[in-house]
C-alpha positions as CSV (number, residue, x, y, z in Angstrom):
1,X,6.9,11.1,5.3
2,X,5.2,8.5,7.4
3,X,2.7,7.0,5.9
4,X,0.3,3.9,6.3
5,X,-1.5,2.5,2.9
6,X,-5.0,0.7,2.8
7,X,-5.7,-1.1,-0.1
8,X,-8.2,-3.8,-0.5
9,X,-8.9,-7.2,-2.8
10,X,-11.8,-5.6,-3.6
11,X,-14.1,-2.7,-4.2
12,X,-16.4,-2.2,-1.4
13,X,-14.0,-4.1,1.2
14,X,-14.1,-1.3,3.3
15,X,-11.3,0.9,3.1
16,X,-12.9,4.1,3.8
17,X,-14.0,2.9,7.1
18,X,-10.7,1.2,8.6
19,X,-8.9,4.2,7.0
20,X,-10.9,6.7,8.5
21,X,-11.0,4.4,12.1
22,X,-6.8,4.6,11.8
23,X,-7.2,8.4,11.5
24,X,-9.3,9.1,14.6
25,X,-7.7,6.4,16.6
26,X,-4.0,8.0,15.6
27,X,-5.2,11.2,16.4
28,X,-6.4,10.2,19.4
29,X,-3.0,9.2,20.3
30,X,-1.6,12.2,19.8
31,X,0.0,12.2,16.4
32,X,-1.4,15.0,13.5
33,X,-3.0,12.8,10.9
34,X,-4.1,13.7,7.4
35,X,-6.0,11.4,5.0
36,X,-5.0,11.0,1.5
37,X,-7.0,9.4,-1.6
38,X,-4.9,10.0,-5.1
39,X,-7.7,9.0,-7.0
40,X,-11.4,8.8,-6.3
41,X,-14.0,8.0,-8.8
42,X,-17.6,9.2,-7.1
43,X,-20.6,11.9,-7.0
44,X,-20.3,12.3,-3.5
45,X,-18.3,15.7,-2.8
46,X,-17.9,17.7,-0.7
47,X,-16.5,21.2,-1.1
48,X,-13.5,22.8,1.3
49,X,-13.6,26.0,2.7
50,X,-11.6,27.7,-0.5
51,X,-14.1,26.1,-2.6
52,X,-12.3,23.3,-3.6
53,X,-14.1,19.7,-4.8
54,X,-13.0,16.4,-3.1
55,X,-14.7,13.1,-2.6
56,X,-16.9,13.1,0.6
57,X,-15.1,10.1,1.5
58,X,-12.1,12.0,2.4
59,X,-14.1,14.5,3.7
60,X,-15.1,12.5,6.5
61,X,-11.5,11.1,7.1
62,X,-10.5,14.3,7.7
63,X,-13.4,15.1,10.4
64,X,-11.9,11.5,11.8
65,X,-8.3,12.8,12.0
66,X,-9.9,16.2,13.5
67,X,-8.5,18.4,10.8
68,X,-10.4,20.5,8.0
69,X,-10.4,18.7,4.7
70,X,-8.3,20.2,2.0
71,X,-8.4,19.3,-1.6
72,X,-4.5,18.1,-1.2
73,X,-6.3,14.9,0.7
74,X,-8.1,14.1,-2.5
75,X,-6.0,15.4,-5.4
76,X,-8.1,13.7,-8.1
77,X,-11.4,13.0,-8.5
78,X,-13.7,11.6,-11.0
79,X,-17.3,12.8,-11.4
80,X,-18.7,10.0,-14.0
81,X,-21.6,11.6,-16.0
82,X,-22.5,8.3,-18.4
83,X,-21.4,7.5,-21.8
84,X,-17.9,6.2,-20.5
85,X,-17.2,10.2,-19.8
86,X,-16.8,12.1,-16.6
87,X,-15.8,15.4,-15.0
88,X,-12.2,15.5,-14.3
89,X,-11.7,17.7,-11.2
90,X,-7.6,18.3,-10.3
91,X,-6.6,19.7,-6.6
92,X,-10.2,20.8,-6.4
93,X,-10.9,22.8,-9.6
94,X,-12.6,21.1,-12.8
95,X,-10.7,20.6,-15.7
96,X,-13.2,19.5,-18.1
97,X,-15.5,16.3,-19.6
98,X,-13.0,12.9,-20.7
99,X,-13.5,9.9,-22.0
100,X,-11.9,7.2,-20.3
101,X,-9.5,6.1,-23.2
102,X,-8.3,10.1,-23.4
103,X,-7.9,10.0,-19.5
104,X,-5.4,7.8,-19.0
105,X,-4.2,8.9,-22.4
106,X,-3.8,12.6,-21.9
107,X,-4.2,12.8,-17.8
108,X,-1.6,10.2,-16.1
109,X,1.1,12.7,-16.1
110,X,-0.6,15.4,-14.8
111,X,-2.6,13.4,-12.4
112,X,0.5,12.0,-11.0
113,X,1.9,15.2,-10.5
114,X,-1.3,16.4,-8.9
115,X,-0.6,13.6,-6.4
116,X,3.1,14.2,-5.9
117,X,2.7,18.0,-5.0
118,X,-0.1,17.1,-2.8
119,X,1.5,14.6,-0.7
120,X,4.8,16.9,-0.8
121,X,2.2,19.5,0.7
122,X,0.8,17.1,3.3
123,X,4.4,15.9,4.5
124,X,5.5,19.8,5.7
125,X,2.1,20.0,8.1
126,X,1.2,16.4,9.4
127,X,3.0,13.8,11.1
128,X,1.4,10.8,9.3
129,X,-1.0,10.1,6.2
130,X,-3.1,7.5,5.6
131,X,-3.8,6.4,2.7
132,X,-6.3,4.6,0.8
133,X,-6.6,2.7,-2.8
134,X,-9.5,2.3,-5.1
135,X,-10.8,-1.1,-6.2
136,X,-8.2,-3.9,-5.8
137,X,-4.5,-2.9,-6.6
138,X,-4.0,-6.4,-8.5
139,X,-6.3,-5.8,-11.7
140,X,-3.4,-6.4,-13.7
141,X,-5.4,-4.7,-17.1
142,X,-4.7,-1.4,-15.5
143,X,-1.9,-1.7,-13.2
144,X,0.2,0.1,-15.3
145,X,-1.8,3.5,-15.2
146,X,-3.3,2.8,-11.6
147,X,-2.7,6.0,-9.7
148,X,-4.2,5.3,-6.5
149,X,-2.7,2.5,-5.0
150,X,0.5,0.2,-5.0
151,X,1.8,3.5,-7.1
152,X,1.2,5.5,-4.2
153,X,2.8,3.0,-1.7
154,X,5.8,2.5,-3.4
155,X,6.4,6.5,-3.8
156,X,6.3,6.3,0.2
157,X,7.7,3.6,1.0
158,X,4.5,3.0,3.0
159,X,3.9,-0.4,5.0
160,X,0.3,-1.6,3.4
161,X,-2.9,-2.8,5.0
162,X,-4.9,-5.8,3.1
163,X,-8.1,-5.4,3.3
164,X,-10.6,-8.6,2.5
165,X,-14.2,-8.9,2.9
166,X,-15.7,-12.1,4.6
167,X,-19.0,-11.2,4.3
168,X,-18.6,-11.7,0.7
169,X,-16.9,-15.0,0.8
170,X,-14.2,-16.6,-0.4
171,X,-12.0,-14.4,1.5
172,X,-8.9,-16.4,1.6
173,X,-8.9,-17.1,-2.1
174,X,-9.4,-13.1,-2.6
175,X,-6.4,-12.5,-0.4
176,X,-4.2,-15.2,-1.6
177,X,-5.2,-14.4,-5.7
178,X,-4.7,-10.2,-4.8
179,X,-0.6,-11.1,-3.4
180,X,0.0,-13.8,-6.3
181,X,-0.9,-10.6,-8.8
182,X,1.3,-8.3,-7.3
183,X,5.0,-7.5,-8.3
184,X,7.4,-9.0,-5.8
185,X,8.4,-5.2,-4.5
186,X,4.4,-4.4,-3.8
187,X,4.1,-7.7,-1.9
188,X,6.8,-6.3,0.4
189,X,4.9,-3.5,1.6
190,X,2.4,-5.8,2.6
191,X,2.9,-6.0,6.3
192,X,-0.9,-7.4,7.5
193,X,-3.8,-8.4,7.1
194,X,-7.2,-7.5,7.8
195,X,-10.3,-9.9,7.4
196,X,-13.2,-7.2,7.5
197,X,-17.3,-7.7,8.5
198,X,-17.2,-11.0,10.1
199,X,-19.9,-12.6,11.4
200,X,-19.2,-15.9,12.8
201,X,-17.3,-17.2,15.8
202,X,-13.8,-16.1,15.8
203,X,-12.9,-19.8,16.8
204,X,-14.0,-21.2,13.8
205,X,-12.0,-19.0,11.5
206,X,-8.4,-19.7,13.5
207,X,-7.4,-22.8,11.6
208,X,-8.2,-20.5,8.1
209,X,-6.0,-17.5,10.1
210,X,-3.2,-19.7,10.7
211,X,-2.8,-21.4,7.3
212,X,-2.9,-18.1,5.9
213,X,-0.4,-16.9,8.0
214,X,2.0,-20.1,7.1
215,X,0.8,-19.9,3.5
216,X,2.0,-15.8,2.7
217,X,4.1,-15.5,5.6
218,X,1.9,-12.4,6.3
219,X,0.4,-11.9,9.7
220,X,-3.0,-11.4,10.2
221,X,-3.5,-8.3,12.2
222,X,-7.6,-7.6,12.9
223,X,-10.7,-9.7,12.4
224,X,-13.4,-6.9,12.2
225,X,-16.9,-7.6,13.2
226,X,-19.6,-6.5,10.6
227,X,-20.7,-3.0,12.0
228,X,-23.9,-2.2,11.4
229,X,-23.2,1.7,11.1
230,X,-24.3,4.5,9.1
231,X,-21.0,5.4,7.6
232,X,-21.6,7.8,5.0
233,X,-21.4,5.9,1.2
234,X,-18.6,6.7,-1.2
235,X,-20.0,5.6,-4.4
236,X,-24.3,4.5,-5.3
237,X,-23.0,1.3,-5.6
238,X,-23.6,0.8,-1.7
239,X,-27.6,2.2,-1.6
240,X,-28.0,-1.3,-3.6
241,X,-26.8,-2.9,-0.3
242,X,-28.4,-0.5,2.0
243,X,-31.1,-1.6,4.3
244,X,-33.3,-0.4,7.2
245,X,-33.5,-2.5,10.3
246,X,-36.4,-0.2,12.1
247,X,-38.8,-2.4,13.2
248,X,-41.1,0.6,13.3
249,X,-41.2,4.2,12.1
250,X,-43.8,7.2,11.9
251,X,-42.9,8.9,8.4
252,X,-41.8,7.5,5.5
253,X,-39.8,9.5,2.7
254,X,-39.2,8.3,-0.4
255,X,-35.5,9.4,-2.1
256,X,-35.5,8.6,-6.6
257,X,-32.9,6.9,-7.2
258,X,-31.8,8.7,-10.1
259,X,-29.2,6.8,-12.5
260,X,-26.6,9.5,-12.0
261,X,-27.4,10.3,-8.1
262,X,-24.5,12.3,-5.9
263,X,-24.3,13.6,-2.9
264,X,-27.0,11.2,-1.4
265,X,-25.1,11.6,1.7
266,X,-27.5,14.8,2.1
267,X,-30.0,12.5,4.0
268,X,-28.0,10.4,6.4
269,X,-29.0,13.0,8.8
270,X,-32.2,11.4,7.8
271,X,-31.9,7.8,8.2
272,X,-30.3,9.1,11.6
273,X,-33.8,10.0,12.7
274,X,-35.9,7.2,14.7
275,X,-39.1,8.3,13.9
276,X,-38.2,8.1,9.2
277,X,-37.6,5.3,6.9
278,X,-36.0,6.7,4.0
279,X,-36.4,4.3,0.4
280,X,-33.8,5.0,-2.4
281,X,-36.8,4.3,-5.1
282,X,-36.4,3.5,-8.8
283,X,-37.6,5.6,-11.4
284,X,-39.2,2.9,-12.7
285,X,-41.4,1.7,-9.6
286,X,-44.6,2.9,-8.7
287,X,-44.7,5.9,-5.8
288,X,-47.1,5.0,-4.0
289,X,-48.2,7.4,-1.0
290,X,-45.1,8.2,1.1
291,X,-44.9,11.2,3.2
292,X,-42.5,13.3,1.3
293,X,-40.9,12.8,-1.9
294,X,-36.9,13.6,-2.3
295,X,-35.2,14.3,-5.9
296,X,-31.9,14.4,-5.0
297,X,-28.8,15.7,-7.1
298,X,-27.4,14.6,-10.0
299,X,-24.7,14.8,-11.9
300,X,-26.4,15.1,-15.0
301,X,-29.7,17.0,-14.8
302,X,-31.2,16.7,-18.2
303,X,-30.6,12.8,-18.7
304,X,-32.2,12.4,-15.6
305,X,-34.9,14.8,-15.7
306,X,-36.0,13.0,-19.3
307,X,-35.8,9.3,-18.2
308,X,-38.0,10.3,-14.7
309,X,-40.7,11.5,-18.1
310,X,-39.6,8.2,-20.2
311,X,-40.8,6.0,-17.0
312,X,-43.5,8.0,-15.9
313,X,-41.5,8.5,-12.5
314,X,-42.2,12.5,-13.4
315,X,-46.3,12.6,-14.4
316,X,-46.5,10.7,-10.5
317,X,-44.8,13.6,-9.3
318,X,-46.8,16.0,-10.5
319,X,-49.9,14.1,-9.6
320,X,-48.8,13.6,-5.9
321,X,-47.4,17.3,-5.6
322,X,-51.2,18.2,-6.7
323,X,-53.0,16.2,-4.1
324,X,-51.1,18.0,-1.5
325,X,-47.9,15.5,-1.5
326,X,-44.8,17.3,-0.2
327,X,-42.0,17.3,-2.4
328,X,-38.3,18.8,-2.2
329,X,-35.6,18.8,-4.6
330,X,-31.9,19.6,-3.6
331,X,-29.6,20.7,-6.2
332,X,-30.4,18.5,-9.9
333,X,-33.6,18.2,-8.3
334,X,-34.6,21.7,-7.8
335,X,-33.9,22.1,-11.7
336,X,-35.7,19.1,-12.3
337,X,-38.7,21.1,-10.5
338,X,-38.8,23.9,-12.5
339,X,-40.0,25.4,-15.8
340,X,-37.2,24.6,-18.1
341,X,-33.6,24.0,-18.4
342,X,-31.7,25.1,-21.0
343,X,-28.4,23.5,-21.8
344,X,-27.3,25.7,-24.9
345,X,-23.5,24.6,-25.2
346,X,-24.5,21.2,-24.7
347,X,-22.7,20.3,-21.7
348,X,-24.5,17.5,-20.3
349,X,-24.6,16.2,-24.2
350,X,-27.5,17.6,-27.0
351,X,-27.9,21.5,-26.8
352,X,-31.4,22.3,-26.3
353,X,-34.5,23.3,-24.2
354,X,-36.2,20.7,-21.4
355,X,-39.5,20.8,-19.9
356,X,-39.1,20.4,-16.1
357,X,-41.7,19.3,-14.1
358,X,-43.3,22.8,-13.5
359,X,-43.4,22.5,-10.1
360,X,-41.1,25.7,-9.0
361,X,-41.4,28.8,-11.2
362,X,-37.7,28.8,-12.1
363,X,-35.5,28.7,-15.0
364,X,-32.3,26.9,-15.1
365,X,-29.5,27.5,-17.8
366,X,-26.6,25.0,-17.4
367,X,-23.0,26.7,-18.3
368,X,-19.1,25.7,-18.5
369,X,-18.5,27.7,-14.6
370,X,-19.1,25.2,-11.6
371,X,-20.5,27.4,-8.6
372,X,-18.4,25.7,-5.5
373,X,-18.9,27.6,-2.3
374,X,-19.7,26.7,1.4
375,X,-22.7,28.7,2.6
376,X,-24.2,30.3,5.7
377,X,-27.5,31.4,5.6
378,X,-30.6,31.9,8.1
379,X,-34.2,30.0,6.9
380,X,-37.4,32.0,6.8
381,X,-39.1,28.2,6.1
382,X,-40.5,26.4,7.9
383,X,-39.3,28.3,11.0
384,X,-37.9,32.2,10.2
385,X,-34.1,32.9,11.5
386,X,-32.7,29.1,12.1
387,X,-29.1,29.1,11.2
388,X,-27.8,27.1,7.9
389,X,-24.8,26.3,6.5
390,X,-24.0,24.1,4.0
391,X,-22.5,24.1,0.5
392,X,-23.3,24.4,-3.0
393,X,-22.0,22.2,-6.4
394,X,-23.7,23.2,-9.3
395,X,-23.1,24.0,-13.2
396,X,-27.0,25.6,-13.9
397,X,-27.6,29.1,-12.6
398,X,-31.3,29.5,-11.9
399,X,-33.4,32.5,-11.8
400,X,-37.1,33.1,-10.7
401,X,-39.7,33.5,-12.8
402,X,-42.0,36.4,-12.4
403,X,-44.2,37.0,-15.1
404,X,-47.7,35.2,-14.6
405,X,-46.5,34.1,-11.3
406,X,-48.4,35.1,-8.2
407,X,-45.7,37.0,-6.2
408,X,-47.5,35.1,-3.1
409,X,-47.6,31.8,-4.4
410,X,-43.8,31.1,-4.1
411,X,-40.9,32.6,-0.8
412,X,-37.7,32.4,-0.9
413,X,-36.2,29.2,1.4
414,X,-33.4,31.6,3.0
415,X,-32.4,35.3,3.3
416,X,-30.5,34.5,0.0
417,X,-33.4,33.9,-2.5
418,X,-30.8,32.3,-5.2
419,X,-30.5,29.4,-3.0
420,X,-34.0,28.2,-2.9
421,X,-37.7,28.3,-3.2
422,X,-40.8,27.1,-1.4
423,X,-44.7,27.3,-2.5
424,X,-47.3,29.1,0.2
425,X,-48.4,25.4,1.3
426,X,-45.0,24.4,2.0
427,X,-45.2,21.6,-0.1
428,X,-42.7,22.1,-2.7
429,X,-39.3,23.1,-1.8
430,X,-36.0,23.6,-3.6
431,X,-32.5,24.3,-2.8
432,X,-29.4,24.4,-4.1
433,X,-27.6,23.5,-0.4
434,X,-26.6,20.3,-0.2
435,X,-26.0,19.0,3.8
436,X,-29.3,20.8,4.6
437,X,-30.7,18.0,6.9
438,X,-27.1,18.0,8.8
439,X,-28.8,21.2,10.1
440,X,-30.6,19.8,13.7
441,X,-33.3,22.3,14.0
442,X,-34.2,22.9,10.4
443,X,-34.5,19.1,9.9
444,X,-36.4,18.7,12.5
445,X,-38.4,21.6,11.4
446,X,-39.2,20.3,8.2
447,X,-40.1,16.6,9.6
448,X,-42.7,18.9,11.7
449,X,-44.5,19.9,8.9
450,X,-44.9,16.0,7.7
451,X,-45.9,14.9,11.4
452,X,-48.7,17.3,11.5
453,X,-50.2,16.3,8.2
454,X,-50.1,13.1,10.0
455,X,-51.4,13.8,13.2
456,X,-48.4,12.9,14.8
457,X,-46.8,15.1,17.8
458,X,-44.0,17.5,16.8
459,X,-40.0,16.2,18.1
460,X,-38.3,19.0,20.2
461,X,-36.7,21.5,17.2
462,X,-33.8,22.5,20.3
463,X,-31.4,19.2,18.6
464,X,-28.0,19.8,17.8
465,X,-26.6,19.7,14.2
466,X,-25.9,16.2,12.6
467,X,-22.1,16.7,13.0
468,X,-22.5,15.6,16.9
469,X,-23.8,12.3,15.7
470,X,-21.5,12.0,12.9
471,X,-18.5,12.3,15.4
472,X,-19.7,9.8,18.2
473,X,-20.2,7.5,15.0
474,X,-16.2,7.9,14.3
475,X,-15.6,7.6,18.1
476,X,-18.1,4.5,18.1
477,X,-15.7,3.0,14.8
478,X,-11.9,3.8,16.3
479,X,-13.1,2.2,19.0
480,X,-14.6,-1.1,17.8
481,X,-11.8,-1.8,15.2
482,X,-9.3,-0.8,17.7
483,X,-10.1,-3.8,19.4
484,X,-9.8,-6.2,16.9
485,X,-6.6,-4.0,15.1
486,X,-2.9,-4.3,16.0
487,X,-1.5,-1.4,14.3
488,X,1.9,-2.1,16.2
489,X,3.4,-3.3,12.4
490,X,2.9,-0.3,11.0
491,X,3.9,2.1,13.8
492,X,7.5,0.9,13.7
């Protein structure tokens, strides 16, 4: 198999980016190119077309390479949930709860099976894979049950990129400390370099380039500039770093940034928009007055939905869903809206009966069976008959509530009236469907509703879906790191 590894000295180097770059700019050359992630620790999925779970990540390298994402592209993946536990999800399917310790334990064979039937299956319908690592390949406290990256080079013989982030700083020492660490057969797959989001003036840096060079005997093959893109986030870690550089916008939306948050990729499609500053806010901050208040999903409802009570995040809710604030919840947060959740096996850790925040007139019981589907449905809110897709990840199965409820108080948010809710005012909406916003006219839509609260003039609904923008981004990416990128070393 040809293959091409990505690894980097650190987390957050940017290895998802350059590897999903190498996959549009390879496909754009002609070759069929598949992305490939052995292990990936995150809560932002994404779910395949037979319902299988993989990291978003991969998700988008696989829109890069111009291929549908299968769950052999991300064999593993790790949902962490707290207490040193997380879901363990194998070739797409769960396979339960583990502790660390007991992962690595009781899981390295399998998961390195997982891996080798996966890139065995990738090898028979692509021409290359690219491949990227987790974290730094050099932590030498867990080298010997890393499955994600030197592991995986040495299994294909791949010729590994080195990824280093400048921005950071101390770059050099980073690179130098990462090939000192690794066994003398690793370091051989290491045929470049690349010193990722720099700033400064390429002049200045040559003198470090060229000692470098002389030092590892190791060429240096890209200096990236810093792009100042939307690329959808692997892991929460990167909302910390995440910042808006609108100098001016009309609407304001507030996201919680819950402690367990996933798929906040939902509202890129957001941030996309011109006219909205989204804030990741902390449960324990003060709400204020924005224009729309977002509780996103979670990978752990009931924690969650008792610290946002323990701060007070939840009472502030309430308070600004009852003066007319608009608030939606997508997946853990349309639980968190409703009546009560029930967790009777324990699942997401003491058995028992929650108060939500009463806002939706639903029940939600959490069980062992993970609902994983992609959906198609049509909206009757805010505008009747738009066309929706998008896809559900969930372990609670809600139901309405009828008794005591006015049956005009609440509408279903789609033909399919397990998939969401919405009061008469349209303040309060639910939804289990996560990529909601990628949907052009509903988002639009929805931002309708806020504008005229405000005053403001309604934005032409007639926009295509998110996925246009999402794909000159990748275009935008190839193109600006295959300027600064010699691939030619690993090519050969």
């Amino acid at each position: 198999m040809k293959a091409i590894m990505v690894v980097g000295t650190t987390s957050h180097a940017g290895k998802s980016l350059i590897t999903a770059a190498i996959c549009r700019i390879l496909s754009q050359r002609g070759w069929r190119v598949a992305p490939f992630k052995g292990q990936n620790m995150a809560l932002n999925a994404y779910v395949t077309v037979n319902g299988g779970e993989i990291g978003y990540a991969q998700a988008v390298q696989a829109w890069a390479a111009g291929v549908i994402p299968w769950v052999e592209m991300n064999p593993i993946l790790l949902k962490p949930q707290g207490d040193m536990t997380s879901q363990l999800i194998v070739k797409g399917k769960p396979v339960g709860k583990v502790h660390a310790q007991d992962y690595y334990e009781q899981y390295f064979e399998l998961g390195w099976r997982a891996i080798e039937e996966s890139l065995q299956h990738l090898a028979t319908e692509f021409d290359v894979v690219i491949c990227e690592g987790a974290g730094s390949p050099a932590e030498i406290n867990l080298k010997h049950r890393d499955l994600t990256n030197m592991r995986v080079a040495k299994y294909l013989n791949a010729p590994t990129l080195l990824v280093v982030d400048i921005d950071r700083g101390g770059a050099f020492a980073h690179v130098i400390g990462t090939l000192e660490l690794l066994e003398p057969e690793e370091r051989a797959l290491i045929r470049g370099v690349v010193i990722n989001k720099f700033r400064g003036q390429r002049s200045l840096l040559e003198p470090g380039i060229k000692w470098l060079e002389e030092r590892t005997g190791i060429p240096v093959v890209g200096v990236i500039p810093y792009l100042d893109t939307m690329f959808p986030a692997e892991d929460s870690l990167d909302l910390l770093e995440r910042k808006s550089y609108k100098s001016s916008t009309e609407l304001n939306i507030s996201v919680i940034r819950l402690p367990r948050i996933s798929n906040f990729t939902d509202f890129d499609p957001l941030e996309s928009e011109p006219s909205v500053t989204i804030k990741y806010l902390s449960p324990k901050h003060e709400l204020g007055r924005p224009d729309a208040v977002i509780i996103p999903g979670t990978k752990a409802t009931i924690p969650d939905l008792l610290l946002l009570q323990k701060t007070g995040m939840a009472e502030a809710i309430q308070n600004y869903a009852a003066a007319g604030g608009t608030v939606l919840g997508i997946c853990g947060g349309f639980q968190i809206l409703g009546q009560i959740i029930a967790d009777p096996e324990g699942i997401e850790g003491q058995a028992g009966r929650y108060q939500g925040l009463g806002l939706l007139p639903i029940k939600t019981v959490i069980t062992g069976q993970k609902i994983a589907r992609q959906r198609q449905v049509t909206s009757n809110y805010p505008q009747m008959g738009l066309p929706v897709s998008g896809f559900e990840i969930h372990q609670g199965r809600s139901r309405t509530e009828t008794q005591g409820v006015d049956p005009q108080a609440y509408h279903p948010l789609f033909d399919d009236a397990n998939l969401g809710l919405v009061d008469r005012c349209q303040s309060v909406w639910g939804t289990y469907l996560h990529g909601i916003f990628d949907n052009g006219p509903w988002r639009r839509a929805w931002l309708n509703r806020l504008r005229q609260q405000r005053g403001l003039k309604s934005l032409p609904t007639g926009v295509a879906n998110y996925r246009d923008q999402r794909e000159n981004l990748l275009d935008y990416i190839a193109r600006e790191i295959e300027r600064h990128l010699d691939l030619t070393p690993f090519l050969s």
